[in-house]
ZADO-1210 file (C-alpha; in nm, 4 decimals, padded with zeros to 6 digits):
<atoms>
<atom x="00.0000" y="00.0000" z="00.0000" code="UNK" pos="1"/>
<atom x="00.3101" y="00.2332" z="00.0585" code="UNK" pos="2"/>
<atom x="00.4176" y="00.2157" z="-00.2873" code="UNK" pos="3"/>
<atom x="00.0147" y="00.3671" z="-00.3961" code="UNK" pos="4"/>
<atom x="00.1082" y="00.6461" z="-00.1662" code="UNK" pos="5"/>
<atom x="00.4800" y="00.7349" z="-00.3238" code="UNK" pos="6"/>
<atom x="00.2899" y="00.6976" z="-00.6635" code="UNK" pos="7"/>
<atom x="00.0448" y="00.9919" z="-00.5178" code="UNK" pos="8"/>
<atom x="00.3421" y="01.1974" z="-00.3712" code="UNK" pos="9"/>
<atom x="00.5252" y="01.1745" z="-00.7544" code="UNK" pos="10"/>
<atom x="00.2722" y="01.3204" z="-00.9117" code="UNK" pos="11"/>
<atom x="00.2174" y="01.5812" z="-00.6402" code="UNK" pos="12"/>
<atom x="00.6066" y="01.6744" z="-00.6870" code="UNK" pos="13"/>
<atom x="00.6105" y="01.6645" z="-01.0315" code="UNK" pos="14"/>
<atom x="00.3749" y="01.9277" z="-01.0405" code="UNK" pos="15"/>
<atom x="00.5110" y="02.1228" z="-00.7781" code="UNK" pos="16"/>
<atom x="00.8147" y="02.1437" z="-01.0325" code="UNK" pos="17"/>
<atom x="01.0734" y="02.1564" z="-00.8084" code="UNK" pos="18"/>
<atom x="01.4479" y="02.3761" z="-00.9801" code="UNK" pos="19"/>
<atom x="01.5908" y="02.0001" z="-00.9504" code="UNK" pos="20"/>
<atom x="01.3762" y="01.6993" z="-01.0855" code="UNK" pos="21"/>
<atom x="01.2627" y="01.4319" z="-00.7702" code="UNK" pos="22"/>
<atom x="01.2363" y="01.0908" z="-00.8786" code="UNK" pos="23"/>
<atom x="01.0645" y="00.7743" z="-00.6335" code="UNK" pos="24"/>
<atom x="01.1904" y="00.4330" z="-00.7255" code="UNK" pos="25"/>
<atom x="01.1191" y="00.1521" z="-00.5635" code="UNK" pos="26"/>
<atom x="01.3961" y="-00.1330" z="-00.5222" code="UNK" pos="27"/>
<atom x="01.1996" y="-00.5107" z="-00.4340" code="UNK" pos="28"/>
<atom x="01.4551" y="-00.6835" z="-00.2208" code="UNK" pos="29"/>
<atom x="01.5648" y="-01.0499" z="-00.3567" code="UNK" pos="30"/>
<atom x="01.3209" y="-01.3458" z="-00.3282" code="UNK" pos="31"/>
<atom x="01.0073" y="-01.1447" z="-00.3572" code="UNK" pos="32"/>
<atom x="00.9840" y="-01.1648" z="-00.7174" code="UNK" pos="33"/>
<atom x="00.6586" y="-01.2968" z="-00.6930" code="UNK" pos="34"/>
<atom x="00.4657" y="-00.9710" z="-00.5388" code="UNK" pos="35"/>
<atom x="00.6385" y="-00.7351" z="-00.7913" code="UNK" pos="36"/>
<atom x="00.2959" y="-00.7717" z="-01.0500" code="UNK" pos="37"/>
<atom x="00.0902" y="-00.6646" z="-00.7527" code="UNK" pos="38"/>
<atom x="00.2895" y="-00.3948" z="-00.6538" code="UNK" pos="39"/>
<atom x="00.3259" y="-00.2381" z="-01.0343" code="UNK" pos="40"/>
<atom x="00.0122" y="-00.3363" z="-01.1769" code="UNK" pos="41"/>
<atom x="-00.1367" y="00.0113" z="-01.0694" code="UNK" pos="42"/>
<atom x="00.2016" y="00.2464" z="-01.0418" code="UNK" pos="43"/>
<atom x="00.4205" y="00.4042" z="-01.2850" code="UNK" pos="44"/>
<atom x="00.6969" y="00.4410" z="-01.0251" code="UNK" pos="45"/>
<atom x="00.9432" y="00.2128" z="-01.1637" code="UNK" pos="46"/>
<atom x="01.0474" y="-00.0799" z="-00.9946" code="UNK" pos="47"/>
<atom x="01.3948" y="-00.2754" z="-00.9897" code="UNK" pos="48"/>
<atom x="01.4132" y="-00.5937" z="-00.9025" code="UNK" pos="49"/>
<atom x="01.7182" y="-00.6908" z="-00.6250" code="UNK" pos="50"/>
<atom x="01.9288" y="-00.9611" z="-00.7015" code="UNK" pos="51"/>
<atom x="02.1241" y="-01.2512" z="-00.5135" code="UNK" pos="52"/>
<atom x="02.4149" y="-01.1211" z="-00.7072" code="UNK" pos="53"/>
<atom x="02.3816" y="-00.7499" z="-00.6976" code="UNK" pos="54"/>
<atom x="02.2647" y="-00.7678" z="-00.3361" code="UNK" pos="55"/>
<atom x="02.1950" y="-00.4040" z="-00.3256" code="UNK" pos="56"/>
<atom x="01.9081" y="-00.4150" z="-00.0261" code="UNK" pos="57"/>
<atom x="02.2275" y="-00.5327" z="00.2113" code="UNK" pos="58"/>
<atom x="02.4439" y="-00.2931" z="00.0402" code="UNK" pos="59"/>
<atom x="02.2561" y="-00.0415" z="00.1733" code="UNK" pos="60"/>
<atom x="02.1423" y="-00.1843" z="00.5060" code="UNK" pos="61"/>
<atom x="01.7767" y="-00.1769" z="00.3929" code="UNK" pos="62"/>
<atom x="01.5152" y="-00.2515" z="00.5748" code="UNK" pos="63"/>
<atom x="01.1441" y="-00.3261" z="00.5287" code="UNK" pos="64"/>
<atom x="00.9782" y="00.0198" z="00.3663" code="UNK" pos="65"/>
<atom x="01.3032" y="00.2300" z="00.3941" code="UNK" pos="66"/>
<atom x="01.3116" y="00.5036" z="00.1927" code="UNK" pos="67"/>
<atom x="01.6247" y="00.6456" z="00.1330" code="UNK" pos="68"/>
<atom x="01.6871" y="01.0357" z="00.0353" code="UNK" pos="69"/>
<atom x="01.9593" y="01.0831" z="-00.2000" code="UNK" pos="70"/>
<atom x="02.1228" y="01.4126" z="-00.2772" code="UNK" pos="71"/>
<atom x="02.2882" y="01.5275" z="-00.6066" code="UNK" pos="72"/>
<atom x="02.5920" y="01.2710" z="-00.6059" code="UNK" pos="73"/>
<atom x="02.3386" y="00.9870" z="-00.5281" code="UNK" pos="74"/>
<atom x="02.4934" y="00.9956" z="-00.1958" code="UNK" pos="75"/>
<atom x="02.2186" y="00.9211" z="00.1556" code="UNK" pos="76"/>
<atom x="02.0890" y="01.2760" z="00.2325" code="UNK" pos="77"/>
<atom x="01.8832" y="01.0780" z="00.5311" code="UNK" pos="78"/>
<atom x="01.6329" y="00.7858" z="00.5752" code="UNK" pos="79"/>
<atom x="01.3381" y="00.7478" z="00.6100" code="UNK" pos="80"/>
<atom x="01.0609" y="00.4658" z="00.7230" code="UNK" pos="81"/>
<atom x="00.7128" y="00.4107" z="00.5555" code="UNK" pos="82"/>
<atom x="00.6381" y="00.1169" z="00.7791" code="UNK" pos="83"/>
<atom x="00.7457" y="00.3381" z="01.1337" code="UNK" pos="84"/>
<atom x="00.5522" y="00.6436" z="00.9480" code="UNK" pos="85"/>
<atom x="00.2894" y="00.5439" z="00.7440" code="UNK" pos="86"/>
<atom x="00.2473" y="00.7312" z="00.4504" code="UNK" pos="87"/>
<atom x="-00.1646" y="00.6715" z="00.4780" code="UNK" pos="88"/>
<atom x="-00.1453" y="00.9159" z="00.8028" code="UNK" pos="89"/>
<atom x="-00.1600" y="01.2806" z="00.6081" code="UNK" pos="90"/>
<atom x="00.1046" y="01.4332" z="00.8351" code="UNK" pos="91"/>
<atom x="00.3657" y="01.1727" z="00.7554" code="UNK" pos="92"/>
<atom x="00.2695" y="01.1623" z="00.4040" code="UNK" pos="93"/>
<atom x="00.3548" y="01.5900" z="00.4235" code="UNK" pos="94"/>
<atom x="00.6359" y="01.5276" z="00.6202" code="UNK" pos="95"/>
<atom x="00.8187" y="01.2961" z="00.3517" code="UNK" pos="96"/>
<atom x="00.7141" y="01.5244" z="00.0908" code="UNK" pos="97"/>
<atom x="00.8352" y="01.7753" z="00.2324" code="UNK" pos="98"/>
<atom x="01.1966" y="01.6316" z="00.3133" code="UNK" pos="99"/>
<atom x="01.2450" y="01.5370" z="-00.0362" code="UNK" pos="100"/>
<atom x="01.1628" y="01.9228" z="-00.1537" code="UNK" pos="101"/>
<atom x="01.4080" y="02.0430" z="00.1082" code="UNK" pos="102"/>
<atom x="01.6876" y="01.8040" z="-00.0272" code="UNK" pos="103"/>
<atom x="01.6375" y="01.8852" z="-00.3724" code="UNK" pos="104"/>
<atom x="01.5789" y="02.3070" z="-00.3016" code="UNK" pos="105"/>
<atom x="01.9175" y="02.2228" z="-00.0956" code="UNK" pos="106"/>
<atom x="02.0923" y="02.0676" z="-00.4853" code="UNK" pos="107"/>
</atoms>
């Protein structure tokens, strides 16, 4: 259900038209291949698909529904948790919205 909200909050940023372009992508950790046509059937936020191989979600330390900010060098501006703040609740919804105009106003 997170993933309907951060297809909401796109198009709300895209046409806030922030000076640098946001972009929400959404990185299925390895092994749950099978919910991905679920999760994308009704989204245009695209998707990539972890691998054993590539093993990006321990890369990064993911966890369940991290988000992760990145700034202009793809380096972590901050984190932040749609399972701990549910983007269904308005305020945290705002509040993550908000962070990622802040970090890109801050490019």
């Amino acid at each position: 259900m997170q993933f309907a909200h951060l297809t909401q909050m796109q198009a709300e940023l895209d046409a806030a038209g922030p000076a640098v372009p946001i972009t929400i992508l959404g990185v299925n950790f390895a092994g749950a291949e099978t919910g991905t046509p679920a999760v994308t059937a009704s989204s245009d936020l695209p998707l990539l698909q972890d691998t054993v191989t590539e093993d990006v979600w321990t890369l990064w330390t993911a966890g369940d529904k991290d988000i992760f900010i990145l700034g202009a060098s793809n380096e972590e501006v901050t984190a932040y948790n749609a399972g701990a703040n549910d983007l269904g609740v308005p305020a945290n919804f705002e509040a993550l919205k908000q962070l990622l105009l802040d970090t890109a106003a801050a490019q």
